[in-house]
N, C-alpha and C positions, 0 to 999 in steps of 0.2 A: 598144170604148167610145170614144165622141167626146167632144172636150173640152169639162167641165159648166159651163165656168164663162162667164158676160157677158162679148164682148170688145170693143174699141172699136170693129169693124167694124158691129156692130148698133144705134150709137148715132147722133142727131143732135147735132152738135156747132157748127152754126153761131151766134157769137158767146159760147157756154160759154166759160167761163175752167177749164181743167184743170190739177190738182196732177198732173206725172205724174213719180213715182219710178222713175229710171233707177240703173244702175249702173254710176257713174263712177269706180270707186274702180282707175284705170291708174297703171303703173308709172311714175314719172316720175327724170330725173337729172339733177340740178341746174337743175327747173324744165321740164326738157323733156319731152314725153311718149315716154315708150320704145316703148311697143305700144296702137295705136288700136282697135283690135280690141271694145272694150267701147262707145267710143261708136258706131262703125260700126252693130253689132248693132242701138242703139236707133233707128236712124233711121226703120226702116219705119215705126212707129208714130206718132213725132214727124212725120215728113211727110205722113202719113195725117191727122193732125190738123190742122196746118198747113193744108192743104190742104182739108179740110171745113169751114175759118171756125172754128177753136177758138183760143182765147186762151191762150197756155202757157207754165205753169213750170216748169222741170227742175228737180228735186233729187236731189239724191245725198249720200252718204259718202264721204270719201276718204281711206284708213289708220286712223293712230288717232291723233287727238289729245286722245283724254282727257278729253274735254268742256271742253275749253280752248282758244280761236285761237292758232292756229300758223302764221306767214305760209306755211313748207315743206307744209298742207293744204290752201291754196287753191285752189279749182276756176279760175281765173285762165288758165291752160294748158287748160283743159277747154272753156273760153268761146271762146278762141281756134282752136282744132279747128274745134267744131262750126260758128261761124260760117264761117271755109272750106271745113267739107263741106254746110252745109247753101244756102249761098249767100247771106246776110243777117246780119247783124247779130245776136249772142244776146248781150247783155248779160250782165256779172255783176252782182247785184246785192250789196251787202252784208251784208246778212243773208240768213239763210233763215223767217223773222218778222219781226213788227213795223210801225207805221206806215207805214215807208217799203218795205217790200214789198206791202203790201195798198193803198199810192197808185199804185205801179208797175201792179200787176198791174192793177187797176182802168183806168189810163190804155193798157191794153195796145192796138192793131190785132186784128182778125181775121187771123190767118194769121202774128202775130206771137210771137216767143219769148222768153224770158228766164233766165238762168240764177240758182238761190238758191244763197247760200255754203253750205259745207259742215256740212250739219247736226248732224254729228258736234263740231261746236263749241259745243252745247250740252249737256250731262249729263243732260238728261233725254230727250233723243233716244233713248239705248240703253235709259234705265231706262223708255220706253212710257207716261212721265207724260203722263195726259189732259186739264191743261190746258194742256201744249206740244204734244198734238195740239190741238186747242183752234184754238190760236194759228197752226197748219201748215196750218189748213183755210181759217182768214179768210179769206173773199171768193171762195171757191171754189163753184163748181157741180158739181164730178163730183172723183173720183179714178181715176189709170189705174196699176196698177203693172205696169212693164216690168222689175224688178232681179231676174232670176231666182236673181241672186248673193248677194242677200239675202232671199228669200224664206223662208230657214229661219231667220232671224231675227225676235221678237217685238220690233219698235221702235214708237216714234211713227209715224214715216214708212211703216212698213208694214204697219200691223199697227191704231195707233191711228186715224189718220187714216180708214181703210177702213169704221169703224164710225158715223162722223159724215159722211161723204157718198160717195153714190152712186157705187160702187169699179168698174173693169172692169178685164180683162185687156189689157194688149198683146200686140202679134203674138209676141214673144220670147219673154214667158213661155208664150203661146200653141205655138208651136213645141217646146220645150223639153217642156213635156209632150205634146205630141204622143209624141216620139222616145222618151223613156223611160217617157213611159205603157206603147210598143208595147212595149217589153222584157217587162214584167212582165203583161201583158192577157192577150196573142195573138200572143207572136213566133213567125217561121216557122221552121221546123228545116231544120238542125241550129241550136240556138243556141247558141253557148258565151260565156264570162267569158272573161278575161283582167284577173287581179288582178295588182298589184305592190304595192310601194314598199315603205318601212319595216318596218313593228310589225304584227305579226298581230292586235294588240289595237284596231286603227283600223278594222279589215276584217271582225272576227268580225260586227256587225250584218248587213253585207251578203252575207257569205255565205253565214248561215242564210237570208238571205230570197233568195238567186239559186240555191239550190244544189241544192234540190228541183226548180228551173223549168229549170236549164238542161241542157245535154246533158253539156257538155265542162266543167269550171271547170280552167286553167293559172294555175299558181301562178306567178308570179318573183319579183325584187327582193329586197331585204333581208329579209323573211318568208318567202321559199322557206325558210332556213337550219333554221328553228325547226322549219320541217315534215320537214327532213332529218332532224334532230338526233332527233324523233318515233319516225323508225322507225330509231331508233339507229346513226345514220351518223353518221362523224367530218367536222364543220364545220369545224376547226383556228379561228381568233380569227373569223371570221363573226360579222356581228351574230344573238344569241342573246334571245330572248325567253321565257325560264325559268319567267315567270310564265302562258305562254300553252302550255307541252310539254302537259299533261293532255288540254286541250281541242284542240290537235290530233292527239293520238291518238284520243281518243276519234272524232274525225271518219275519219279515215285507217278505223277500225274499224267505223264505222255503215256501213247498208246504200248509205246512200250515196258512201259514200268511194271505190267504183268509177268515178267522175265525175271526181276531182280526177286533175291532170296534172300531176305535179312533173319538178324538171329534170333531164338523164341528167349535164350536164357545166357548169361554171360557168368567168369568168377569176377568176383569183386572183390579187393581190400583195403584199406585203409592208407597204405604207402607201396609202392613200387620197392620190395621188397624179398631174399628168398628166407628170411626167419616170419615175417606176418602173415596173419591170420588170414585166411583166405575164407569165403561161402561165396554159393551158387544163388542168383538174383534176377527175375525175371529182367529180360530187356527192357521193357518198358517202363521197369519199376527201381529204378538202381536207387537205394541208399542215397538220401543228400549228403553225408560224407564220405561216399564210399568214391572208389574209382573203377571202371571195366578193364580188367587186365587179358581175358581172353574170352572166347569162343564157349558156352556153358554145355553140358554133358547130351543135352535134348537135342541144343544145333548141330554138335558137333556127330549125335547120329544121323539128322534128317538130311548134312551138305555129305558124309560121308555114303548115305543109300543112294544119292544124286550122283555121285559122281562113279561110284563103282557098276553103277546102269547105262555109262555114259559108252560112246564110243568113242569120242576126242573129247580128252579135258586139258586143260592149259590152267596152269596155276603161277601167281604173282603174288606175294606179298602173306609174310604169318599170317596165322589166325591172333597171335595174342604176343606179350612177352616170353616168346618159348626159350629165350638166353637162362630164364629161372623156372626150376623145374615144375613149380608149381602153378605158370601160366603156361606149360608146353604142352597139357593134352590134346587140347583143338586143333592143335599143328601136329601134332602127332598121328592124330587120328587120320586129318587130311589125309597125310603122306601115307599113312597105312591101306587107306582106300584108293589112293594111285597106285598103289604098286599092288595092290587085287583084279586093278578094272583090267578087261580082257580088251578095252579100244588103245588108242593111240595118246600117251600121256606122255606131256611137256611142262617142263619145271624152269620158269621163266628167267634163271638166273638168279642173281643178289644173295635176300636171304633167305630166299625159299629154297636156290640152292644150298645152302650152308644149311638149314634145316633141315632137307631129303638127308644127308650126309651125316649131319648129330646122329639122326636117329638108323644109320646103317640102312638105308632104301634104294639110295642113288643109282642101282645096278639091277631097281628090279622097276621101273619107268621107260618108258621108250629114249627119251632124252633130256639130259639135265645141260640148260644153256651155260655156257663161261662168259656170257655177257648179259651184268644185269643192266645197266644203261641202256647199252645195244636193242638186247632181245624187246626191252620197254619201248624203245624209239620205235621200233620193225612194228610192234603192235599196234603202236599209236599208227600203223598206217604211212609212217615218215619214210624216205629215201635215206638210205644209210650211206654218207661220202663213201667213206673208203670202198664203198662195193659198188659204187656208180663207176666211181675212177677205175673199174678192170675192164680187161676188153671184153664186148661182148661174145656170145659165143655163134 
C-alpha cells in the first residue's frame, strides 16, 4: 500500500502563502535548545517549499502552557535555529493570529519564511475551536501538516484548519507512514517487536494489534515483571502491575502466547540508584528486597540474536532504567543489534528514540520516529486525526 494521502510534492506552489504545521515542541534549558533533531526533520518540506515560490508560516506548540503566554514557551530559540540552518532570516512573529500576522504574511517574498508564536497560547488551540481555526487559516491558500508528533492529536492547527483549506502532506509525515505503514501492511520476516518500558497497561493496545502479525514479540523493561509474576515467579519489589496479572496470563495462555519472549535474567538493586550496588538475578527468582532495574546479560544476548536475524523489527519502549548507566546495557545492546540487522528497523519514538541517540545509533536504523504518542496510537492500529483530515490522494 503506497501512501494515500496529497503531498506537497504534487502541488504548485509558486507565490501560495502556506500554513505549514511543523513540530517544534524541543527540549530546551534555560532558553537553549538541547536536541535540534525536530526542526531538522522539518526541513525537507520547508525547503521544498521555499524553493517552489511558496510564501511560509511555521507553526507549532511548545510544552504546555495552558492557553496562557509564558515567556519560558516561546518559539524565540526555534526562530533562531531555523534561520541558521535554513540560511535566511525566519522571523518570529508575535502572535500566531490576528492582524498583524495576516499584514505579515500577506507582505511575505516568495521563497520567504516566517515563524507564528506558539499556538498553544491560545485555549482554543487544544479545544479545536473553529473560529480560532477561522482565524489560523486567514490569508492562507493551502495547508501542509508536517507534525507527525501531533498528528494524533484533534487541534485547531491540525485538525481544524485542514477542513477550511486545501491540506497536504509533508515529506515527514510522508515518511513516517511510509515506515510504519510497512510494519503492519507487508513487513518481511522474520518480523519481530521489541516492547519495553513501564506499565503493561500503556502497551496492551498495541500488542493485540502486533501480536498476531509479528513472529517474535520480547518483552522487557518494567512490564517484563508483571508478565513474570503471570506465570508465578518471584519479582521481589519489581514494579508490579496487579491490575494487568489476568490479562497477561490470559495472553501467556492463548494460542498465541508461543510468540512472546520474556527475560531468562534481569539486574537487580536495592534502590533506583547510579552509586548502588547492582547483581545479575534470574527472572524468576528476584530477591524479596531487591528490585528489576533492567534486562540481564543472558536476555539481553538471546533478544539481541532475535533481532539481528530479523528482517523487520520495530522497537518501543527501554529494556531497563537506561537514564543510569548502570541499568543501560539491555538497551544498549538492543539498539546495537538494530543498527547490525541487515532488514528494515524502526525505532518507535519517545524514549527509545532518545536512547538510539544516547548511545550514538540513530543514523545507522532504517528510521527513528519524532512521534512517540503518534507512532504508539499508528501501532495500536488507531486513525491518526491529523492525517485523516488531509486530502486524499
Amino acid at each position: 500500500m503506497g501512501f494515500a494521502k496529497k503531498t506537497v510534492a504534487g502541488t504548485e506552489w509558486q507565490g501560495k502563502a502556506a500554513l505549514v504545521r511543523c513540530d517544534y515542541n524541543v527540549p530546551l534549558q534555560e532558553g537553549r535548545i538541547t536536541d535540534d533533531r525536530r526542526i531538522e526533520a522539518s526541513l525537507p518540506t520547508v525547503r521544498y517549499l521555499l524553493e517552489h515560490g511558496a510564501r511560509v508560516a511555521l507553526c507549532s506548540h511548545l510544552g504546555r502552557p495552558k492557553g496562557k503566554r509564558a515567556e519560558e514557551f516561546s518559539l524565540a530559540p526555534v526562530a533562531v535555529r531555523l534561520s541558521e540552518l535554513l540560511g535566511q532570516p525566519v522571523p518570529l512573529l508575535p502572535d500566531c493570529v490576528g492582524p498583524e500576522v495576516t499584514h505579515a504574511v500577506a507582505e511575505l517574498e516568495p521563497g520567504r519564511a516566517v515563524l507564528l508564536e506558539n499556538v498553544r497560547f491560545h485555549p482554543e488551540e487544544e479545544a479545536n475551536d473553529p473560529a480560532f481555526a477561522r482565524e489560523l487559516a486567514q490569508g492562507f491558500d493551502a495547508f501542509v501538516n508536517d507534525a507527525f508528533g501531533s498528528a494524533h492529536r484533534a487541534h485547531a492547527s491540525t485538525v481544524g484548519v485542514a477542513a477550511l483549506l486545501p491540506a497536504y502532506a509533508g515529506f515527514l509525515i510522508e515518511k513516517e507512514l511510509e515506515f510504519l505503514g510497512k510494519l503492519l501492511d507487508n513487513p518481511e520476516r522474520p518480523f519481530v517487536a521489541v516492547l519495553g518500558g513501564a506499565k503493561v497497561a500503556d502497551k496492551v493496545a498495541v500488542i493485540e494489534n502486533l501480536l498476531p502479525r509479528v513472529d517474535s514479540l520480547l518483552i522487557g523493561g518494567g512490564m517484563m515483571f508483571t508478565f513474570l509474576k503471570a506465570q508465578g515467579f518471584e519479582i521481589g519489589r519489581s514494579l508490579l502491575a496487579e491490575g494487568s496479572l489476568d490479562y497477561c496470563r490470559g495472553l501467556l495462555d492463548s494460542p498465541l502466547g508461543s510468540k512472546l519472549v520474556l527475560p531468562l535474567d534481569c539486574v537487580v538493586a536495592s534502590v533506583v540508584s547510579d552509586t548502588t550496588e547492582s547483581s545479575i538475578s534470574l527472572a524468576s527468582q528476584v530477591p524479596p528486597d531487591m528490585l528489576g532495574l533492567d534486562i540481564g546479560p543472558r536476555t539481553a544476548e538471546r533478544f539481541s540474536e532475535i533481532v539481528r536475524g530479523a528482517q523487520t523489527v520495530v522497537w518501543n519502549g527501554p529494556m531497563g532504567v537506561f537514564e543510569i548507566a548502570q541499568f543501560a546495557s539491555g538497551t544498549r545492546e538492543v539498539a546495537e543489534a538494530m543498527a547490525e540487522c541487515h532488514g528494515t528497523t524502526v525505532v518507535g519514538g519517545g524514549d527509545s528514540a532518545a536512547a538510539i541517540e544516547q548511545f550514538g545509533l540513530a543514523d545507522k536504523v532504517s528510521h527513528v520516529s519524532t512521534g512517540g504518542g503518534a507512532s504508539l496510537e499508528f501501532l495500536e492500529g488507531q486513525t491518526l486525526p491529523g492525517i485523516a483530515a488531509l486530502l486524499d490522494a
